[in-house]
C-alpha positions as YAML, in Angstrom:
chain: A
units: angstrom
residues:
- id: 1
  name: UNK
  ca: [-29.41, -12.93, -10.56]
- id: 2
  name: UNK
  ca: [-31.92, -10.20, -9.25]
- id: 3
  name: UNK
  ca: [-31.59, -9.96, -5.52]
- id: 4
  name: UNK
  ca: [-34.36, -8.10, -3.41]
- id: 5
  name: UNK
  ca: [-34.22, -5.18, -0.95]
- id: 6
  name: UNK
  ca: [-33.59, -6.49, 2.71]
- id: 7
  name: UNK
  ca: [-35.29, -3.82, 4.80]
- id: 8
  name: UNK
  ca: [-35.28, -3.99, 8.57]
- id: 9
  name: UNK
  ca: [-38.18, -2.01, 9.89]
- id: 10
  name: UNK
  ca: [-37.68, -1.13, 13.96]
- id: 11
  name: UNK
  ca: [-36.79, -4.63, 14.41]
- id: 12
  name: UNK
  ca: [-36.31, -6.16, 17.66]
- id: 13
  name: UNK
  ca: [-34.99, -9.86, 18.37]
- id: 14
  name: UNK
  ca: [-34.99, -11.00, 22.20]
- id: 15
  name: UNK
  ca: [-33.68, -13.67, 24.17]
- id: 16
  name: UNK
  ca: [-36.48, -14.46, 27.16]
- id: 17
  name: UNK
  ca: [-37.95, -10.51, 26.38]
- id: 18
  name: UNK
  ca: [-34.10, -9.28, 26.94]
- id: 19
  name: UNK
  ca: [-33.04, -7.83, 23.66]
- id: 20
  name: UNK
  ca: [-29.93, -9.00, 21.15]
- id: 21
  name: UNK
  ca: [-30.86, -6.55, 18.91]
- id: 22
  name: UNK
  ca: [-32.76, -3.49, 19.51]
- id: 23
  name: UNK
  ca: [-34.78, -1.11, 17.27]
- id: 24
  name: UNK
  ca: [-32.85, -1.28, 14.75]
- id: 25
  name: UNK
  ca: [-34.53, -0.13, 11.18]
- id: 26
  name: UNK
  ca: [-32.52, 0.45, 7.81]
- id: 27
  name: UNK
  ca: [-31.83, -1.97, 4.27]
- id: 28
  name: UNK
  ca: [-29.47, -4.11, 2.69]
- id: 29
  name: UNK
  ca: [-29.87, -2.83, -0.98]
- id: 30
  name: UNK
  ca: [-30.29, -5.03, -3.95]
- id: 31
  name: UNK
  ca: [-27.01, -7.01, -4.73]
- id: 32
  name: UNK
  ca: [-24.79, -4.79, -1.89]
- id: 33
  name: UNK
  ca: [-21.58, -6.50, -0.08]
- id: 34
  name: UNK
  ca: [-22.13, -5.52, 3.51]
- id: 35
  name: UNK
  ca: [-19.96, -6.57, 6.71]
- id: 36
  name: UNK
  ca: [-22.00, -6.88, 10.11]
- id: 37
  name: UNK
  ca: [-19.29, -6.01, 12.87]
- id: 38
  name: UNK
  ca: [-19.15, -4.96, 16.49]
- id: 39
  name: UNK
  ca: [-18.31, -6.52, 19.78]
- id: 40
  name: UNK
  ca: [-19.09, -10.02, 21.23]
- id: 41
  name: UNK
  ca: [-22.43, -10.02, 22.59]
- id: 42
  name: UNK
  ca: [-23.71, -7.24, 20.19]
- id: 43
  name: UNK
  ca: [-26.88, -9.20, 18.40]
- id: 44
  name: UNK
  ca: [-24.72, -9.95, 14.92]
- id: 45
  name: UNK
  ca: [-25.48, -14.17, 14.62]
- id: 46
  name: UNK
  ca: [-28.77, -13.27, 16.02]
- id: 47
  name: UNK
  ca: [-29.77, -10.29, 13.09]
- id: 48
  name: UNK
  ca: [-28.75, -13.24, 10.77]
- id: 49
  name: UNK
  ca: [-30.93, -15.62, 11.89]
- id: 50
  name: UNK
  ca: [-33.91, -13.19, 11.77]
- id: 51
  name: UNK
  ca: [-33.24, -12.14, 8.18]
- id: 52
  name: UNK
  ca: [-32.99, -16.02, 7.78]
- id: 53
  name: UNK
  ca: [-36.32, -16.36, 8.93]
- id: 54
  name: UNK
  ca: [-34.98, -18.68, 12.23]
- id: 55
  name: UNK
  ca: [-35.26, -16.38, 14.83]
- id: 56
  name: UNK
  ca: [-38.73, -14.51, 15.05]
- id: 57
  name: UNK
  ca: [-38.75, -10.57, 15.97]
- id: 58
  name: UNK
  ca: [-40.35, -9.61, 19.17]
- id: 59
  name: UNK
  ca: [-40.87, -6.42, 17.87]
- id: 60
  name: UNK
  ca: [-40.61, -4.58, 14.04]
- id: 61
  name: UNK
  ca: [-40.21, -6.84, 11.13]
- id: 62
  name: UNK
  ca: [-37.58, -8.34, 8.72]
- id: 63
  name: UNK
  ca: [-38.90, -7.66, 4.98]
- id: 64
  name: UNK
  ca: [-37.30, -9.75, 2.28]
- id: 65
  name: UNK
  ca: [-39.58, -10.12, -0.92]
- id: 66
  name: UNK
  ca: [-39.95, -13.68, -0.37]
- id: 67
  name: UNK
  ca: [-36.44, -14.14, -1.43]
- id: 68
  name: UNK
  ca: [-34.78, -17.75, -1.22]
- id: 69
  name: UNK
  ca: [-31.50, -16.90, 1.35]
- id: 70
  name: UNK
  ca: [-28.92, -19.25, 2.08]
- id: 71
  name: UNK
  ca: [-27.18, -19.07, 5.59]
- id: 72
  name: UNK
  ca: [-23.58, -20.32, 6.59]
- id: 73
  name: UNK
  ca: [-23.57, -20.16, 10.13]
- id: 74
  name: UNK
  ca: [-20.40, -20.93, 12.32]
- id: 75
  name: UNK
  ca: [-18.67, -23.77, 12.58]
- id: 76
  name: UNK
  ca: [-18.62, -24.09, 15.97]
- id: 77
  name: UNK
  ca: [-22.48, -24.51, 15.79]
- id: 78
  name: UNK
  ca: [-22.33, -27.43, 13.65]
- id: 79
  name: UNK
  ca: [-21.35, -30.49, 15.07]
- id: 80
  name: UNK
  ca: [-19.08, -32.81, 12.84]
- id: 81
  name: UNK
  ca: [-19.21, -36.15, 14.39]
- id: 82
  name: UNK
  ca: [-22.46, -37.44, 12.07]
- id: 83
  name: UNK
  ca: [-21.22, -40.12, 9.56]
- id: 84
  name: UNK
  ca: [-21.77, -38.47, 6.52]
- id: 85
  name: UNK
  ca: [-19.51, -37.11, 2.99]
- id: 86
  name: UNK
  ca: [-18.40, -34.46, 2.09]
- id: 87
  name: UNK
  ca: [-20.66, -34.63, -0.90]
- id: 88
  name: UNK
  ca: [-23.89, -35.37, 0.97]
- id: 89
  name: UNK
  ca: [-23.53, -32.41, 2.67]
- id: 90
  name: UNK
  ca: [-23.50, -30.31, -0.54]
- id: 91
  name: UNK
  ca: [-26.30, -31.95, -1.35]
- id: 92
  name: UNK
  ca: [-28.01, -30.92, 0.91]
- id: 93
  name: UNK
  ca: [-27.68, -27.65, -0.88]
- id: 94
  name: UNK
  ca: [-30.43, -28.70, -3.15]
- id: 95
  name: UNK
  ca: [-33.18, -29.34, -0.59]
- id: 96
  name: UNK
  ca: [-34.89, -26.38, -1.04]
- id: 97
  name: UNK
  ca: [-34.65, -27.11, -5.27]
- id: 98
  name: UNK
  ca: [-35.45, -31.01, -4.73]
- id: 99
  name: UNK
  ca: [-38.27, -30.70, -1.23]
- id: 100
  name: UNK
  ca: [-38.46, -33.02, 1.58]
- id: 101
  name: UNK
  ca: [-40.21, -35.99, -0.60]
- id: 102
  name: UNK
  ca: [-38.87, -35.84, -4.21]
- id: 103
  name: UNK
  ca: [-35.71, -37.19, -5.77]
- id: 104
  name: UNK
  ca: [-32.87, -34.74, -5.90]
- id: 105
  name: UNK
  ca: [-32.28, -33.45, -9.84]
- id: 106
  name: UNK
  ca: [-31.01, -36.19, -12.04]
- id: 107
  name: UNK
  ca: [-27.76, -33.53, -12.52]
- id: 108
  name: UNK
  ca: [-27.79, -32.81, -8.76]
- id: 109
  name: UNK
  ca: [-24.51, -35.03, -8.01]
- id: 110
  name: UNK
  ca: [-22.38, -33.60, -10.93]
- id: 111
  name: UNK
  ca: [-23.66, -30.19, -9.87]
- id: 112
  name: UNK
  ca: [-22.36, -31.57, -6.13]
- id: 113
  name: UNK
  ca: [-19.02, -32.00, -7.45]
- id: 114
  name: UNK
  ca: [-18.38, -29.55, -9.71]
- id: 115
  name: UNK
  ca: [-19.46, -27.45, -6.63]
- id: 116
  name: UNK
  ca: [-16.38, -29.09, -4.71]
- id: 117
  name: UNK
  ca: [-14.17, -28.25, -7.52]
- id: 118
  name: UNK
  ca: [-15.08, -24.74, -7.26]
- id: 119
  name: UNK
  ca: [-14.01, -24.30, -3.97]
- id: 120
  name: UNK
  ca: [-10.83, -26.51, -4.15]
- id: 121
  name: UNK
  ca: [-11.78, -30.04, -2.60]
- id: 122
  name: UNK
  ca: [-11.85, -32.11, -6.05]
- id: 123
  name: UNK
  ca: [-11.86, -35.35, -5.37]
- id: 124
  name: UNK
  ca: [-12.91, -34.80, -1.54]
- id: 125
  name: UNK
  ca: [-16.60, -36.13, -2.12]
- id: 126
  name: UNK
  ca: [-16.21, -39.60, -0.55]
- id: 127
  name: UNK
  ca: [-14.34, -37.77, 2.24]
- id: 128
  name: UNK
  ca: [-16.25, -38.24, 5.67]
- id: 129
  name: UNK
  ca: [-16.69, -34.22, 7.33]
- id: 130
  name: UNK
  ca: [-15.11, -35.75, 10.51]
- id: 131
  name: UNK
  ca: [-11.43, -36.42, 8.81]
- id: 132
  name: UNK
  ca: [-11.57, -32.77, 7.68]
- id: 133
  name: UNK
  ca: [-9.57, -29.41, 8.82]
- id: 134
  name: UNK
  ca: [-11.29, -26.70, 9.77]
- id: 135
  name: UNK
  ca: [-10.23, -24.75, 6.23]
- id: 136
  name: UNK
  ca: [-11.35, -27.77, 4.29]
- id: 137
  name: UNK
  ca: [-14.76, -28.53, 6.58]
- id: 138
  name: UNK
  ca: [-15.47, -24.57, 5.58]
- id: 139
  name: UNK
  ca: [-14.90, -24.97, 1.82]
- id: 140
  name: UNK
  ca: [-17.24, -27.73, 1.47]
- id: 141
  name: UNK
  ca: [-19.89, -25.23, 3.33]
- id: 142
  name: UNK
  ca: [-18.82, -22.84, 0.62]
- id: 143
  name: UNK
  ca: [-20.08, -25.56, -2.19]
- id: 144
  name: UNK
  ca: [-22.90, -26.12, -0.52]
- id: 145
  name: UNK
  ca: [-24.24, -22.14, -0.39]
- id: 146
  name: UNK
  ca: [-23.26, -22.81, -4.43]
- id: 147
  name: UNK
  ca: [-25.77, -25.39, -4.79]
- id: 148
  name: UNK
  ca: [-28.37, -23.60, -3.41]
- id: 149
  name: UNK
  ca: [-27.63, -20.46, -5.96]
- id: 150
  name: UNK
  ca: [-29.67, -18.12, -3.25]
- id: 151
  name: UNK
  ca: [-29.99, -14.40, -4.33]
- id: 152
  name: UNK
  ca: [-29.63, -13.22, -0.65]
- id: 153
  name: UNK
  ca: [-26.69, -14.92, 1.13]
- id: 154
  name: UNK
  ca: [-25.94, -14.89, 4.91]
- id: 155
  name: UNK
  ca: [-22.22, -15.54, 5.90]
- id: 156
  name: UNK
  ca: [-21.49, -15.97, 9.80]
- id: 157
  name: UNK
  ca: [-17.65, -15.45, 10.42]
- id: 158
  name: UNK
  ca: [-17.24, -17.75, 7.31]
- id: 159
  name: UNK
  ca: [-12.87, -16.73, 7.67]
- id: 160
  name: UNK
  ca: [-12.91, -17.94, 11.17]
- id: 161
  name: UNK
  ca: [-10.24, -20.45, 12.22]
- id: 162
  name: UNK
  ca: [-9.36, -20.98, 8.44]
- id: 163
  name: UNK
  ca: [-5.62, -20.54, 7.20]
- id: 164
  name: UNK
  ca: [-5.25, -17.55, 4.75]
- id: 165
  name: UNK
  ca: [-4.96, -19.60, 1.69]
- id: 166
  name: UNK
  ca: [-8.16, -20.80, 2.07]
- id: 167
  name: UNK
  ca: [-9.57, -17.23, 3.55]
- id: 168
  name: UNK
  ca: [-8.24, -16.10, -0.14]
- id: 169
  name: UNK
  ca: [-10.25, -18.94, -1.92]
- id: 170
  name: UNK
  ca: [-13.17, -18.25, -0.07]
- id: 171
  name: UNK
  ca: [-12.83, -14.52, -0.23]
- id: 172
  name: UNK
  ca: [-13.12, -15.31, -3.89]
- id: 173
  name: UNK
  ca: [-16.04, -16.63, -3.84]
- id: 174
  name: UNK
  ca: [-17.31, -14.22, -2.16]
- id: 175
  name: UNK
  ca: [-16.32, -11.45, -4.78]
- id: 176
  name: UNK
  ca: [-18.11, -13.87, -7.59]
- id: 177
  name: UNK
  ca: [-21.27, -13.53, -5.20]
- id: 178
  name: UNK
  ca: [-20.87, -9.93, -5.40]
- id: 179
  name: UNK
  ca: [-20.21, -9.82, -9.41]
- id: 180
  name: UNK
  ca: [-23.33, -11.54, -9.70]
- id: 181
  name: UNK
  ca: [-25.32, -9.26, -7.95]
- id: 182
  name: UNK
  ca: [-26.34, -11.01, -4.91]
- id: 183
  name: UNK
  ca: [-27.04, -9.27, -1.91]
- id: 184
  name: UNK
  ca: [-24.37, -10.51, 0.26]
- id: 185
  name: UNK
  ca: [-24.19, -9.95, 4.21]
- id: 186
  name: UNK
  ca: [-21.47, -11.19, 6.54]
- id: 187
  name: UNK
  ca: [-20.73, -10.86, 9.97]
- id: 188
  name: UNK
  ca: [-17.02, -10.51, 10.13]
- id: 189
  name: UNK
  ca: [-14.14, -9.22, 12.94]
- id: 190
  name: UNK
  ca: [-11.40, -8.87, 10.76]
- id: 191
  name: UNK
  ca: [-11.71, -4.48, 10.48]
- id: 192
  name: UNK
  ca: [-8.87, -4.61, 8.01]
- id: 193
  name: UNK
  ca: [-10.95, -7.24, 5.48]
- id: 194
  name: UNK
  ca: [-13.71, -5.25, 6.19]
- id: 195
  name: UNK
  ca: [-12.36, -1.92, 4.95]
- id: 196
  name: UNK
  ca: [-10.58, -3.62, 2.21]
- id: 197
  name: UNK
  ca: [-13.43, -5.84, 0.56]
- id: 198
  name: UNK
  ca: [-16.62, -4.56, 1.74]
- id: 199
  name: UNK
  ca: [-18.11, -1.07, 0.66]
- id: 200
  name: UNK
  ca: [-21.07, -1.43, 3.33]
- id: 201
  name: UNK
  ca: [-20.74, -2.03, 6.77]
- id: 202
  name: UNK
  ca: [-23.52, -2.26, 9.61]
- id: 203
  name: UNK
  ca: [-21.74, -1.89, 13.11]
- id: 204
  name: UNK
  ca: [-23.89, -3.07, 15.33]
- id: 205
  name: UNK
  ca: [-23.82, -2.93, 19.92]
- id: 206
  name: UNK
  ca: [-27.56, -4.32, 20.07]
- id: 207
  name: UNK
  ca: [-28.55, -0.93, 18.83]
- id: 208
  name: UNK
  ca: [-27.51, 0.18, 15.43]
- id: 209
  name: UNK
  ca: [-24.64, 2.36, 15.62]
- id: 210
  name: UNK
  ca: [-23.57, 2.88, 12.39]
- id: 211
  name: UNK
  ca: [-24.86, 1.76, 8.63]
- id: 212
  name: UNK
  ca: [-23.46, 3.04, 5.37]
- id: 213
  name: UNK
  ca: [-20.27, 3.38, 3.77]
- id: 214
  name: UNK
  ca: [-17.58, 1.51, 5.07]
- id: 215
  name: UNK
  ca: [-15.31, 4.73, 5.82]
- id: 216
  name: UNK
  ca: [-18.11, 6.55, 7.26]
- id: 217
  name: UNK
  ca: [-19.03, 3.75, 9.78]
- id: 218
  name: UNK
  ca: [-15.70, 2.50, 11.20]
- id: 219
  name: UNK
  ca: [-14.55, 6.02, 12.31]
- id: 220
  name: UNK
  ca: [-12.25, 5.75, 15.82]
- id: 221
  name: UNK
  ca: [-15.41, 7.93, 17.80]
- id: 222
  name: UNK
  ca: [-18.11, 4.94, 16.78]
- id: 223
  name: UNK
  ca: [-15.75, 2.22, 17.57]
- id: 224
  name: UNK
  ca: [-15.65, 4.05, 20.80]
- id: 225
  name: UNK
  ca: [-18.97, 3.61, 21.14]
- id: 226
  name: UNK
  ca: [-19.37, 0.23, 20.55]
- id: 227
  name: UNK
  ca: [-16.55, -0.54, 23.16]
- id: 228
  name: UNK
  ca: [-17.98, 1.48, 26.08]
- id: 229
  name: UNK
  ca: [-21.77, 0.23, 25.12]
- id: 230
  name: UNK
  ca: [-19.93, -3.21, 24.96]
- id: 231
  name: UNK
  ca: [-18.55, -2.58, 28.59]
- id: 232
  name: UNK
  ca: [-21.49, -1.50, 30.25]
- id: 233
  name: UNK
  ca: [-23.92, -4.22, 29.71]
- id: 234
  name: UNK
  ca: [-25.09, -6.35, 32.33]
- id: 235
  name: UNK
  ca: [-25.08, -10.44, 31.86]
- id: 236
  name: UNK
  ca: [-29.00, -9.82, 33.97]
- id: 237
  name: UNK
  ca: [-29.99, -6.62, 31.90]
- id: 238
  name: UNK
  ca: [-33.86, -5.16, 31.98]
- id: 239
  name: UNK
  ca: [-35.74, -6.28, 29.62]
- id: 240
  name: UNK
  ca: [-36.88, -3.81, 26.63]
- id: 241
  name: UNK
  ca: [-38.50, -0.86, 28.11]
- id: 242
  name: UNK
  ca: [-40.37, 0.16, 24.87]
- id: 243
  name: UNK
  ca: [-41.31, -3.31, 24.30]
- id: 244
  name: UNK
  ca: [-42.84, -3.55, 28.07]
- id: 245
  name: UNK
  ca: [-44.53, -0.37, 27.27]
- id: 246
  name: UNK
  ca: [-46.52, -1.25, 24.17]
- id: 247
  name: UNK
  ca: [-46.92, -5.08, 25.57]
- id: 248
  name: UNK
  ca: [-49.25, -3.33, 28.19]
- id: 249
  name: UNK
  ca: [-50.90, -0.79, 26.04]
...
């Protein structure tokens, strides 16, 4: 698996011209394990969704190579009440493979279920997503990022409200990614999995605070930071003042 260089280049992502994240500039190298952390409101789901391609920059730009990347975003974004399997949701895995108008791969259900088995949940595929836990609903999100065998792969609190056998299982997973050289980037809360498991971390208060080596970003005075940037902002804040600036020139 060769992964590409993600390179963020002064990138700025706004919500109605009021930034999520701001000037931020730095890369994700080729097949790197990096945890996105910082406090709630700091830009992390939104930096996701711009490397994803889902959330355009208002200012800078996100450079990927033209890489396929495969997002997991969180759970409480995805709403479980459609009537559908556990294994048509892996399939959907192989959209981008299989297009909007052709038949999915003549392998593409086996794949589907050996993908299940992979993450635990053989035998699950008939299973409708509603009758799942939240552990079990995740693991089949894990098969389907399988199935889509991205080189760049975005994880949004994928441990979140998931019991720690399952954290383990997916964890593993994870570490496979890794092995395989993928570039891998998560957005994670967990500071004791992060110093554990990943050697990059990007801590992130709407402005980049900190990007490197795990040890070298998570020191107590950064932290710090984050918490007293965390505490100052305003729910009405200005919009970007640099943006404003070269919006008139």
């Amino acid at each position: 698996m060769t992964a590409p260089e993600i390179r963020l280049a002064d990138l700025t992502v706004s919500h109605e011209r009021r930034p999520a994240v701001h000037h931020v500039s730095g890369r994700f190298a080729p097949g790197s394990l990096t945890a996105v952390v910082g406090p709630n409101g700091a830009g992390k789901t939104t930096l996701l969704r711009a490397i994803a391609g889902l959330h355009p920059p208002a200012e800078g730009r996100v450079e990927t190579g033209g890489a396929r990347i495969a997002l997991l975003p969180q759970q409480a974004a995805l709403d479980r009440g459609f009537p559908v399997s556990c294994l048509d949701v892996v399939l959907f895995g192989l959209w981008v493979e299989a297009g909007p108008f052709r038949a999915l791969p003549r392998d593409g259900r086996a794949r589907a279920v050996a993908a299940l088995e992979a993450v635990g949940l053989s035998g699950f595929g008939r299973r409708p997503i509603g009758s799942l836990s939240a552990g079990q609903f995740q693991r089949v999100l894990f098969a389907r990022l399988l199935l889509q065998d991205a080189p760049v792969i975005l994880l949004d609190e994928p441990f979140n409200a998931v019991d720690a056998r399952t954290a383990a299982d997916l964890l593993a997973v994870v570490r496979r990614w890794h092995g395989e050289r993928r570039t891998v980037i998560a957005v994670l809360h967990d500071l004791d999995l992060v110093r554990r498991e990943f050697p990059e971390t990007l801590l992130l208060a709407r402005d980049c605070l900190g990007w490197g080596p795990t040890a070298e970003v998570l020191t107590a005075a950064n932290r710090l930071r984050a918490r007293m940037m965390a505490e100052a902002w305003a729910e009405e804040a200005v919009p970007c003042a640099r943006g404003a600036v070269r919006d008139a020139a």
